[in-house]
PyMOL CGO cylinders between C-alpha atoms (Angstrom):
from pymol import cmd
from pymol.cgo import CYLINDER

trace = [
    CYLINDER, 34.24, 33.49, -14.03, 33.24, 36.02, -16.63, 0.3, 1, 1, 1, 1, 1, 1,
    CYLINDER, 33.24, 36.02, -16.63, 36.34, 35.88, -18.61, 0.3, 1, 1, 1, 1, 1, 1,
    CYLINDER, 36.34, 35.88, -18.61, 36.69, 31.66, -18.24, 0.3, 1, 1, 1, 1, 1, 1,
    CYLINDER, 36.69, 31.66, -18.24, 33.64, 29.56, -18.10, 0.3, 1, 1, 1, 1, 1, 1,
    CYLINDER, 33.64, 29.56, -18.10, 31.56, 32.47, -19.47, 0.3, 1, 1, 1, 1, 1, 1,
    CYLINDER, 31.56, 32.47, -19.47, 33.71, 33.39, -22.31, 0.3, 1, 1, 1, 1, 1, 1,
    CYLINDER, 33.71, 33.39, -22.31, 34.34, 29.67, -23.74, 0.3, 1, 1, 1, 1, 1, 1,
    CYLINDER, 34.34, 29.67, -23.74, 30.77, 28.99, -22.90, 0.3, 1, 1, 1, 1, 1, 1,
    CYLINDER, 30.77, 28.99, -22.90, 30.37, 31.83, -25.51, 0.3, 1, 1, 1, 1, 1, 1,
    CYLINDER, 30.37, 31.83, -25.51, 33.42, 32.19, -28.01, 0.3, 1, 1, 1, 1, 1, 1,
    CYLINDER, 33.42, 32.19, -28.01, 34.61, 28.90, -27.81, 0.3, 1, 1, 1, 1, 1, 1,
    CYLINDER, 34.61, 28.90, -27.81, 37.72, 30.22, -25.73, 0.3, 1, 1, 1, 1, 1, 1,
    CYLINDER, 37.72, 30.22, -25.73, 38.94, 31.96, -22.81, 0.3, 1, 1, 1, 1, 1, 1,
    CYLINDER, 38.94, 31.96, -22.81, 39.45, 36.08, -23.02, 0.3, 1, 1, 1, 1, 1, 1,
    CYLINDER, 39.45, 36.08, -23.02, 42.74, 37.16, -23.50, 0.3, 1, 1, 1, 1, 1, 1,
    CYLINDER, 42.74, 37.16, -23.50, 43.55, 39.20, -19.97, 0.3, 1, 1, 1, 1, 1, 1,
    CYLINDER, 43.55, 39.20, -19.97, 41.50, 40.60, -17.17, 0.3, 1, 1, 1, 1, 1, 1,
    CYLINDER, 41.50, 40.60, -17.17, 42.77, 43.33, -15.20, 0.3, 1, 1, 1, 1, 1, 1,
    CYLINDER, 42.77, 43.33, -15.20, 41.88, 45.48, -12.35, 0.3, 1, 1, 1, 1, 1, 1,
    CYLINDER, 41.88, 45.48, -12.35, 42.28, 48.91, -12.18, 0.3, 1, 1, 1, 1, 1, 1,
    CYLINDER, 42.28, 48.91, -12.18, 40.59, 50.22, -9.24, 0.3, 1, 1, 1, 1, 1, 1,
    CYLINDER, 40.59, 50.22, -9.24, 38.64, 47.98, -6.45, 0.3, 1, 1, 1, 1, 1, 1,
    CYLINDER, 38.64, 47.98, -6.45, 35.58, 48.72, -8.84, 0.3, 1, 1, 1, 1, 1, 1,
    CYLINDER, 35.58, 48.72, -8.84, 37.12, 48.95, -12.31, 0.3, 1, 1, 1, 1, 1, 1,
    CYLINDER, 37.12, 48.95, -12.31, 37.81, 45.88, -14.06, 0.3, 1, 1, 1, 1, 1, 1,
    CYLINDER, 37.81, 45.88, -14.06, 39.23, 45.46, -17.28, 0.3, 1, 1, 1, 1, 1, 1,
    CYLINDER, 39.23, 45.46, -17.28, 38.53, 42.11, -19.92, 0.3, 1, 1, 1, 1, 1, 1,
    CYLINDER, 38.53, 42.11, -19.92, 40.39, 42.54, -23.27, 0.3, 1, 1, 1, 1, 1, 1,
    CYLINDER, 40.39, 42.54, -23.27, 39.96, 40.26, -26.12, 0.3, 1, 1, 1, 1, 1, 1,
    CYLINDER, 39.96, 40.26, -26.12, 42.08, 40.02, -29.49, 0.3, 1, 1, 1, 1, 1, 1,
    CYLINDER, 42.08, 40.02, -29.49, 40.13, 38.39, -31.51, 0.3, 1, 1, 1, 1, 1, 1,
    CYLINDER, 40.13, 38.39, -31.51, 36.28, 39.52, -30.59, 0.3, 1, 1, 1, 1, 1, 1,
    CYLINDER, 36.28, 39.52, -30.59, 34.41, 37.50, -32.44, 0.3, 1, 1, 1, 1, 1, 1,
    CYLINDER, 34.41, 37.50, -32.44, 31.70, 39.77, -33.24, 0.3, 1, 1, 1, 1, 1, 1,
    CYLINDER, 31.70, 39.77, -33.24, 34.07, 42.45, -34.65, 0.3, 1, 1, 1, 1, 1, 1,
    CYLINDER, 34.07, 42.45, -34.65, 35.48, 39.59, -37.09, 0.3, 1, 1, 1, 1, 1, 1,
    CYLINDER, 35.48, 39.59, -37.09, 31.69, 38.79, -38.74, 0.3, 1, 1, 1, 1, 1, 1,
    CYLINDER, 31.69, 38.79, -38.74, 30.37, 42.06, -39.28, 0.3, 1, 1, 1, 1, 1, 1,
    CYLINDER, 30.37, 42.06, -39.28, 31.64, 44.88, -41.15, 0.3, 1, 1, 1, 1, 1, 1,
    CYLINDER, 31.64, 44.88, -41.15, 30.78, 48.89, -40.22, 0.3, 1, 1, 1, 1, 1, 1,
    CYLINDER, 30.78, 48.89, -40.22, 30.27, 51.28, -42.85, 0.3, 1, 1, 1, 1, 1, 1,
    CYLINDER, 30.27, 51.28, -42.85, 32.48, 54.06, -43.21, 0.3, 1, 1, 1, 1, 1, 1,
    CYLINDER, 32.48, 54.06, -43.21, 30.36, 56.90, -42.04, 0.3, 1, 1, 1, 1, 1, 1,
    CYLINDER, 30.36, 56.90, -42.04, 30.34, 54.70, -38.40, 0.3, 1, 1, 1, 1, 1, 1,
    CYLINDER, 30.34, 54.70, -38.40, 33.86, 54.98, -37.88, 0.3, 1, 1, 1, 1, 1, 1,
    CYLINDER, 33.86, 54.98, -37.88, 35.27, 53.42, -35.46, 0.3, 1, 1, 1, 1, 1, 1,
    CYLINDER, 35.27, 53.42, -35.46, 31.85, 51.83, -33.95, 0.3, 1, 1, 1, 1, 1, 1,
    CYLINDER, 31.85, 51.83, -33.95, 33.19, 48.65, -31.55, 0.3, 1, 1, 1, 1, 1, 1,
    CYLINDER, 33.19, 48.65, -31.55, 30.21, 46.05, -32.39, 0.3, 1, 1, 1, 1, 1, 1,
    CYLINDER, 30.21, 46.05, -32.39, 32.07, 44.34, -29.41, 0.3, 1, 1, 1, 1, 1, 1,
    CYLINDER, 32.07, 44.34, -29.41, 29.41, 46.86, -27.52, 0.3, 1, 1, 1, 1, 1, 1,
    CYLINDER, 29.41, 46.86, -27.52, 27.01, 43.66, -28.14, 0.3, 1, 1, 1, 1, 1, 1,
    CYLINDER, 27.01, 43.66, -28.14, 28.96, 41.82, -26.24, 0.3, 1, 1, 1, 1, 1, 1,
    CYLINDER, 28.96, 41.82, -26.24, 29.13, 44.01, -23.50, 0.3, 1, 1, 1, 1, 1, 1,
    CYLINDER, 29.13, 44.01, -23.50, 25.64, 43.60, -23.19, 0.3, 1, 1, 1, 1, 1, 1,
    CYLINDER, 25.64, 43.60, -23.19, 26.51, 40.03, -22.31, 0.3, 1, 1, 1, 1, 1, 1,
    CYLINDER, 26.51, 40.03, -22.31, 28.95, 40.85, -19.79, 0.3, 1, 1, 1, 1, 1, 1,
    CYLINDER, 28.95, 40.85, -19.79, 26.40, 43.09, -18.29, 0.3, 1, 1, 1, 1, 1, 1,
    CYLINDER, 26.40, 43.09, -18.29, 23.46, 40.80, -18.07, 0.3, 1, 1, 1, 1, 1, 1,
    CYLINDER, 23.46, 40.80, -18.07, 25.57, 38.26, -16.64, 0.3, 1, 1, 1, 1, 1, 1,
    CYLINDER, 25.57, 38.26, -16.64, 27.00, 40.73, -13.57, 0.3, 1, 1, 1, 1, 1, 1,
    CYLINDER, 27.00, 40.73, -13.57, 23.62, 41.72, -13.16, 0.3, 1, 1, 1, 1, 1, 1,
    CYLINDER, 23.62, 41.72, -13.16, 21.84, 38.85, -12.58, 0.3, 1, 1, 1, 1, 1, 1,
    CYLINDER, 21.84, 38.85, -12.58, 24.47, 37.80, -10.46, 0.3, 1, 1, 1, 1, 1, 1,
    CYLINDER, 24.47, 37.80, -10.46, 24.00, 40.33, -8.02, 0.3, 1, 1, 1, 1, 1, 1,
    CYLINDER, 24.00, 40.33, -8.02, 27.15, 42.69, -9.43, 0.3, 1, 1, 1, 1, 1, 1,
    CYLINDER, 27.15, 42.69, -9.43, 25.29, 45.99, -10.82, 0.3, 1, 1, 1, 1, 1, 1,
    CYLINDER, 25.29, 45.99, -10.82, 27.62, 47.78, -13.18, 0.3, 1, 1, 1, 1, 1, 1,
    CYLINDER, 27.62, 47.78, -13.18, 28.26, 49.75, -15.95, 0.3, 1, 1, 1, 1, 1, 1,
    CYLINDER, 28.26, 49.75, -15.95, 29.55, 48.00, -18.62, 0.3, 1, 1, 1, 1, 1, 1,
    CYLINDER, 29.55, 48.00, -18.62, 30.93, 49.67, -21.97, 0.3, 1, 1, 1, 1, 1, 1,
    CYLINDER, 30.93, 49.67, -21.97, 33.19, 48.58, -25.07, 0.3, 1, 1, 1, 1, 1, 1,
    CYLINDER, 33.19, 48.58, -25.07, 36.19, 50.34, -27.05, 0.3, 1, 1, 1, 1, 1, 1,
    CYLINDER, 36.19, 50.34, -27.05, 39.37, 49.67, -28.90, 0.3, 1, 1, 1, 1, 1, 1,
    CYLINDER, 39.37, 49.67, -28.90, 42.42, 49.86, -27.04, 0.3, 1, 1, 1, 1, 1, 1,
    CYLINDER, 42.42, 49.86, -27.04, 44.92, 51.93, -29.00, 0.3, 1, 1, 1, 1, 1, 1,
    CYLINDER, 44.92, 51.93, -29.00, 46.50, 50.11, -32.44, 0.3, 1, 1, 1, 1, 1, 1,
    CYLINDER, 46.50, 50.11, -32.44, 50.21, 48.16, -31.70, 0.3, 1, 1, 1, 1, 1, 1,
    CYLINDER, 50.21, 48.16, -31.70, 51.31, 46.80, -34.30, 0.3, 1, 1, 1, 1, 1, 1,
    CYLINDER, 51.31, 46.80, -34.30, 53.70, 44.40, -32.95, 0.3, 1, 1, 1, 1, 1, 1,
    CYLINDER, 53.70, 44.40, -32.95, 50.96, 43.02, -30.77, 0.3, 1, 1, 1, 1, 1, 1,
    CYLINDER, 50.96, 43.02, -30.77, 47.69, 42.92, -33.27, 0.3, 1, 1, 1, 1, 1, 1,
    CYLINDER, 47.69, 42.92, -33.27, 47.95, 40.16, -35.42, 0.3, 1, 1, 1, 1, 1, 1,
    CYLINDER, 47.95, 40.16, -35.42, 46.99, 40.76, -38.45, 0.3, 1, 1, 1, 1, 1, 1,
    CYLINDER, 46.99, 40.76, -38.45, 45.69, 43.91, -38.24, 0.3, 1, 1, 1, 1, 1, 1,
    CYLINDER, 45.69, 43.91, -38.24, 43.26, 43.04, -35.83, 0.3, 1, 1, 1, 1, 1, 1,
    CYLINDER, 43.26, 43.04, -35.83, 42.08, 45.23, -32.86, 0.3, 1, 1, 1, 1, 1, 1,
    CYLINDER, 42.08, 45.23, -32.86, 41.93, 44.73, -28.98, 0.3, 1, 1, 1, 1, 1, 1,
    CYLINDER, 41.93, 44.73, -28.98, 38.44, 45.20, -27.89, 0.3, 1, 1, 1, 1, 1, 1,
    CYLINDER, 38.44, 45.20, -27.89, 38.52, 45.78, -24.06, 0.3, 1, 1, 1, 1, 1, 1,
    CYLINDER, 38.52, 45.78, -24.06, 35.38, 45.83, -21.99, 0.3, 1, 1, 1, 1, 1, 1,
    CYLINDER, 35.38, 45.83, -21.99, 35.30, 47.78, -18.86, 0.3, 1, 1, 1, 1, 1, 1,
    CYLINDER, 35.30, 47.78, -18.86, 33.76, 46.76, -15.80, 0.3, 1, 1, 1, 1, 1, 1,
    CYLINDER, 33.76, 46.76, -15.80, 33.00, 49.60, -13.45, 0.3, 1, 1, 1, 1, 1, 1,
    CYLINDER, 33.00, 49.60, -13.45, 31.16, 48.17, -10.15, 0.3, 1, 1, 1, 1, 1, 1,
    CYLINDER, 31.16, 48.17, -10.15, 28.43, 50.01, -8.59, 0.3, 1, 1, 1, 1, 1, 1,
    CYLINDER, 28.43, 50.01, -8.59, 29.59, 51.38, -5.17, 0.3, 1, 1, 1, 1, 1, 1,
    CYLINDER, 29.59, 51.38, -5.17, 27.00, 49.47, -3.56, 0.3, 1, 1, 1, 1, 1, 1,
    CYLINDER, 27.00, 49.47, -3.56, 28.58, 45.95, -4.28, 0.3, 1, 1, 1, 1, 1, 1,
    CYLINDER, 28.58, 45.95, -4.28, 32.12, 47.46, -3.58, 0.3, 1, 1, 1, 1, 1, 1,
    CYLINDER, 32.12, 47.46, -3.58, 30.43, 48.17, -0.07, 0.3, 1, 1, 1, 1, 1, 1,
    CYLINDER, 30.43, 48.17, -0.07, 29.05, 45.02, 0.38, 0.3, 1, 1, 1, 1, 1, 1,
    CYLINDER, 29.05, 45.02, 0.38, 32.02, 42.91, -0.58, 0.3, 1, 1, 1, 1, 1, 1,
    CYLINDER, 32.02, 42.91, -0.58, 34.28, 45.11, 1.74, 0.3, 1, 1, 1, 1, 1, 1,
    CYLINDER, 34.28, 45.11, 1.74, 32.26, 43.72, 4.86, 0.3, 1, 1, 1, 1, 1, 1,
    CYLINDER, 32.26, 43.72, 4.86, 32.10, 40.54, 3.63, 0.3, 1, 1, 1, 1, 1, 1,
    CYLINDER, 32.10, 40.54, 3.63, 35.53, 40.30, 2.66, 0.3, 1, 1, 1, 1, 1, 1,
]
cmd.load_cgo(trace, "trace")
């Protein structure tokens, strides 16, 4: 849901991949994060992810679904042959609180 209806609702487009890691880790990556393309970090900030904002999104939304989680952003490592145009994959990871890992186990 996040990464289809959510993510065009937002970006005008689906996210690239979702991925799960663990039952309670889940992994959304996006090429092209539209936040990282509008706003440029100093220097001294390094390699700041303002994709973070976005996280918040991703966040809100789990939570007031009824999904607590914690929710962070980061760059996956640079490929080359994959970024286009120089452009980094910001990933977002999803890791579910064990209480709604619990509860989906006996309803599932």
């Amino acid at each position: 849901f996040i990464q289809s209806s959510c993510w065009r609702s937002m970006f005008g487009r689906v996210a690239d991949s979702l991925e799960v890691y663990d039952d309670d880790e889940y992994l959304l990556s996006d090429r092209d994060c539209l936040v990282n393309r509008f706003i440029s970090v100093p220097k001294d900030l390094g390699d700041l992810n303002c994709g973070a904002f976005t996280a918040g999104f991703v966040r809100g939304i789990l939570h007031a679904a009824g999904f607590p989680a914690k929710v962070s952003a980061y760059y996956s490592e640079p490929n080359p042959a994959a970024d286009i145009n120089g452009v980094r994959t910001t990933n977002i990871l999803m890791k579910f609180e064990r209480e709604v890992i619990e509860r989906e186990s006996r309803l599932g």
